[in-house]
C-alpha positions in Angstrom: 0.0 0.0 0.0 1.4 3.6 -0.9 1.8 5.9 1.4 0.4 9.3 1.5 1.7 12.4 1.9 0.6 14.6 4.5 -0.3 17.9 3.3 2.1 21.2 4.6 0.3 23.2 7.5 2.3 26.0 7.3 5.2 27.1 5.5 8.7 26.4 6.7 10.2 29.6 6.2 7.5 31.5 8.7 9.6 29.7 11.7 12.7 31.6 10.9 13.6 35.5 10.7 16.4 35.6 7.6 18.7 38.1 6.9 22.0 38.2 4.3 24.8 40.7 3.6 24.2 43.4 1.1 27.6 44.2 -0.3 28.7 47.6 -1.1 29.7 47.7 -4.6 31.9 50.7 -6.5 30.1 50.9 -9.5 27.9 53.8 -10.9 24.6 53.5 -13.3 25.0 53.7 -16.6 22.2 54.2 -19.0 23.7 52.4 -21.5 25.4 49.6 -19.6 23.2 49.4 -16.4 25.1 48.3 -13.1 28.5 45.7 -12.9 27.7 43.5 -10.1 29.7 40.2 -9.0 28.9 37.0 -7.6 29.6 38.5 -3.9 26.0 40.3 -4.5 23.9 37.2 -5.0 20.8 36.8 -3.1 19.7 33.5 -3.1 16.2 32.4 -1.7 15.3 30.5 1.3 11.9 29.9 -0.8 14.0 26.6 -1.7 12.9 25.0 2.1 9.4 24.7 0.5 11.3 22.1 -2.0 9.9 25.3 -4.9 12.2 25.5 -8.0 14.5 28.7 -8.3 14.1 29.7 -11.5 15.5 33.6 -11.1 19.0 34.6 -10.3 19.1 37.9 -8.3 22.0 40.3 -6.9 21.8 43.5 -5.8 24.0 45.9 -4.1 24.5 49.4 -2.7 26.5 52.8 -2.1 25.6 56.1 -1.1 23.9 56.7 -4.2 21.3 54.3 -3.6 20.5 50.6 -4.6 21.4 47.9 -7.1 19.5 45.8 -8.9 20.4 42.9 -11.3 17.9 40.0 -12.4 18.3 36.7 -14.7 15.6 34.8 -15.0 15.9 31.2 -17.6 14.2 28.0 -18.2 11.1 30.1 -19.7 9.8 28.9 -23.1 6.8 31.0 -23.4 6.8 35.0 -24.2 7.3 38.0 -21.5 3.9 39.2 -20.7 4.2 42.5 -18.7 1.8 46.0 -18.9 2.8 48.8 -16.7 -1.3 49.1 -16.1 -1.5 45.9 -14.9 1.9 45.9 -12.5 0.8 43.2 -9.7 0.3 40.6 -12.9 2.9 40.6 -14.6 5.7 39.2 -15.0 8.7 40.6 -13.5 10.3 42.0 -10.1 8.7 43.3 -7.0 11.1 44.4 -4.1 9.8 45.7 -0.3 12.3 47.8 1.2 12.2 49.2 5.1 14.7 51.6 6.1 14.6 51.1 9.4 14.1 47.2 9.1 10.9 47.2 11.7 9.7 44.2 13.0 7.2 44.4 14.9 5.0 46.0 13.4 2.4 44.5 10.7 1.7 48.0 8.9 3.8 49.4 6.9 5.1 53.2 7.9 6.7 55.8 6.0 10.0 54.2 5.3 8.0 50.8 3.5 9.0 51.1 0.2 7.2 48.9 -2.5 9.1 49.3 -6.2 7.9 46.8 -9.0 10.0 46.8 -12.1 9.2 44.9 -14.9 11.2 44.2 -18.4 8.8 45.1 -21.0 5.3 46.3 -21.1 5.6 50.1 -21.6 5.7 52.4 -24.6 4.8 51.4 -28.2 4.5 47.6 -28.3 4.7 47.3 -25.1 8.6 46.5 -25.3 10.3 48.9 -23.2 10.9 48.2 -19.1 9.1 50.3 -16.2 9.6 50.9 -12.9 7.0 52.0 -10.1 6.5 52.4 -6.9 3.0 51.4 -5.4 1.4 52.8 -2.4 1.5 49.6 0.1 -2.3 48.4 1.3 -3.6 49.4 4.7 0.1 51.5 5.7 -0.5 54.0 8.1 2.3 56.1 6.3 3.3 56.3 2.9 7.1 57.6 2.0 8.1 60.7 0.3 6.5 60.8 -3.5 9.6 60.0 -6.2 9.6 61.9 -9.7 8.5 60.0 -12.6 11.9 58.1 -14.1 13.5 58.2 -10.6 14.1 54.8 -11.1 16.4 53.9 -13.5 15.8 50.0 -15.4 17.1 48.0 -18.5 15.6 45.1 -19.9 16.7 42.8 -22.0 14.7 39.6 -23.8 17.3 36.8 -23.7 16.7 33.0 -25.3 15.1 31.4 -22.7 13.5 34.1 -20.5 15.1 37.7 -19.9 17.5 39.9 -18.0 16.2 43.1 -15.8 18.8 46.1 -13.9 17.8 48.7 -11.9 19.2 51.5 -10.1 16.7 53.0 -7.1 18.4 56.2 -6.1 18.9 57.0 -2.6 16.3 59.7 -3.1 13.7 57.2 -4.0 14.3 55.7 -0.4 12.6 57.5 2.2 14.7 57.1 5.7 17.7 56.0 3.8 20.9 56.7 5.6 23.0 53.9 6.1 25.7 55.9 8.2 23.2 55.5 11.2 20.7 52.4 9.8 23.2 49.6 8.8 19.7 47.4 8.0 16.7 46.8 5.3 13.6 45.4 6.3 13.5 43.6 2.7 11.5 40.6 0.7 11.5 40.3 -2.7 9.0 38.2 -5.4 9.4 37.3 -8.9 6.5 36.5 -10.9 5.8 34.9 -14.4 2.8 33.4 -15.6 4.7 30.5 -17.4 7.1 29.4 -14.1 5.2 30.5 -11.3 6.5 32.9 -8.3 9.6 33.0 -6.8 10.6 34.5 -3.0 12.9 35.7 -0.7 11.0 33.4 1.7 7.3 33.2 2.1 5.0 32.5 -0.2 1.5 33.7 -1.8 -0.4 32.1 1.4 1.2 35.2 3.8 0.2 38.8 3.8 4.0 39.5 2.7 2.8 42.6 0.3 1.6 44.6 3.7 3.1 43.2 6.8 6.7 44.0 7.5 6.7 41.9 10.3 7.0 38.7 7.8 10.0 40.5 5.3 13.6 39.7 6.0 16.6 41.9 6.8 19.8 42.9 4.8 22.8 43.7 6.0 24.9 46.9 4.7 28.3 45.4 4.6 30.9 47.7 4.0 
């Protein structure tokens, strides 16, 4: 007689608080080039405890000037789909950034940052990147307004899925001063209609998109 599985009450990663190391990194944005970052900036995902596929490569770093951003995501077969009117859906990056890495509480203040960049799905054809920042659901404070095209992204369509950089200027980040705050309240989620979602840790069950208290912290390393 097989034997059954029992199902997963809860996920895994909700037992742990994570954190990792955001290395500093020399480089500067370039329009033309994006950002130059190394295999000391990975970020892996602790999303892999749920036994979940990676399926997206992401590193980021930082300086005074603000944050890095560089994603690879492969093993797609199907198209990009991506509209900047339709941000939540589509396929591509979503990063939650506190700058004063806040744990206990479970609404988001002032320094919650929510920034959703995708590859495509602007301009004619919908073929050029974007990048946004959404007002988080049920925060008692929102952080300062950014100019439109604060944030700088690149997109690129590559064989088997596609390759996203970003630069979110210091200015773009409420709070941030990392001569006195050496830690990010962060979590991250990559989305694609073909290979499904990919975390910094929990999943689509949690209120991740609201609650700080559930995010993970970075590091500054210097």
């Amino acid at each position: 007689m097989a034997e059954t599985q029992s199902p997963q009450l809860i996920d895994p990663t909700l037992l742990f608080q994570f954190s990792q190391s955001l290395e500093k990194t020399r480089s500067k944005w370039s329009d033309e080039t994006g950002i130059k970052l190394t295999e000391r900036h990975d970020l892996g995902t602790f999303n892999d405890l749920t036994g979940k596929k990676q399926f997206a490569d992401l590193k980021m770093g930082w300086n005074a000037n603000g944050i890095y951003v560089h994603l690879r995501v492969h093993g797609k077969t199907q198209s990009i789909w991506a509209r900047t009117q339709k941000p939540e859906d589509s396929d591509g990056l979503q990063i939650w950034i506190d700058t004063r890495d806040t744990h206990m509480i479970h609404r988001a203040t002032q320094y919650c940052h929510w920034f959703v960049l995708l590859p495509v799905g602007a301009g004619k054809g919908f073929t050029q990147p974007s990048a946004r920042m959404l007002p988080i659901n049920r925060a008692k404070q929102h952080p300062n307004p950014i100019i439109p095209d604060a944030i700088r992204v690149k997109g690129a369509i590559k064989r088997d899925g596609y390759e996203l950089q970003a630069f979110i200027p210091s200015d773009a980040l409420t709070g941030f001063n990392p001569d006195e705050y050496q830690r990010l309240g962060f979590f991250y989620k990559v989305t694609d209609r073909e290979l499904g979602t990919q975390h910094f840790s929990l999943g689509n069950d949690y209120p991740v998109t609201e609650d700080p208290s559930l995010w993970g912290s970075l590091t500054l390393d210097k």
